[in-house]
N, C-alpha and C positions, 0 to 999 in steps of 0.2 A: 495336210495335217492341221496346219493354224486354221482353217475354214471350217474343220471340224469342232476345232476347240471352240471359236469363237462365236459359230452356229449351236456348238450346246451351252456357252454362255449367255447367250440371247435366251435361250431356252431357261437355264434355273433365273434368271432376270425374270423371265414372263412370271413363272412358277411364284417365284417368291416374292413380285408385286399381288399378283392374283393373292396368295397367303394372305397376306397383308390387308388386301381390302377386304376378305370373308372375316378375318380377325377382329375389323374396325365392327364389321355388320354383326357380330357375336356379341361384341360389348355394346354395339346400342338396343339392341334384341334383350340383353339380360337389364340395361337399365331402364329399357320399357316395363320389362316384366317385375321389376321391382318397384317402380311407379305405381301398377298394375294391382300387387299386390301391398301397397301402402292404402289405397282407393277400398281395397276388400278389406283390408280391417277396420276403417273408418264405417262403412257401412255396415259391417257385424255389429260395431261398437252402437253404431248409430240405431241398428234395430234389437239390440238387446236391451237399450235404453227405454226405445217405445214401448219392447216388451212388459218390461221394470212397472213403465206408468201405467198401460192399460190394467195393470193387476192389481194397481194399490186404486185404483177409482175403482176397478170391479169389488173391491173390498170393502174400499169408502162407501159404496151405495149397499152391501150387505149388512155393514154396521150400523149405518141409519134406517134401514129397511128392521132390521131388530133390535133397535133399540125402543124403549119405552119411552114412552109420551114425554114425561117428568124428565128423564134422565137425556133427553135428546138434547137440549137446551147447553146443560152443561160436557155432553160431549162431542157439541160443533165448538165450545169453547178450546177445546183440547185437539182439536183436529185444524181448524182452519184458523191461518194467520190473518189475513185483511180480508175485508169487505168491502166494497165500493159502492156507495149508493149514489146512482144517477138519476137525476130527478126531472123528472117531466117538464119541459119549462111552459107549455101550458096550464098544468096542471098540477102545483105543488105536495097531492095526497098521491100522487099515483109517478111511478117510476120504476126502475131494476134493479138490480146487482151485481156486481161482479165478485166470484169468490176468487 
């Protein structure tokens, strides 16, 4: 009788270490997957942003695309903040910009 007891005490012993480590592997499983899914929001966020921008330049180049001649002057004043003008160092008439 005590050989029985003590052979299915070994037994829920097993049981309930086994428990135990699938319980550990569950919580680091769900703190991957919250990882996981902190990573996809960042990314959604990150390309609805892209989105955001490609649609205001697709715009920007609609609005100067019809805009008139006179009128374009005073509506890159109203659209663009800074300018950058980078000057040729050989050649102080010719150079770029950066909008």
């Amino acid at each position: 009788m005590d050989s029985i007891e003590t052979g299915s005490l070994k037994v829920f012993d097993s049981i309930n270490k086994r428990m135990k480590s699938l319980e550990a592997e569950r919580d680091a499983a769900d703190d991957k997957l919250k990882a996981i899914d902190f990573e996809i929001a960042e990314i959604e966020k990150d390309r609805l942003s892209s989105e955001i921008m490609s649609q205001s330049y697709k715009a920007f180049r609609d609005i100067i695309n019809k805009a008139k001649p006179d009128k374009l002057k005073e509506l890159l004043y109203r659209i663009v903040e800074v300018v950058e003008w980078h000057q040729n160092k050989e050649d102080n008439s010719v150079g770029h910009c950066k909008i």
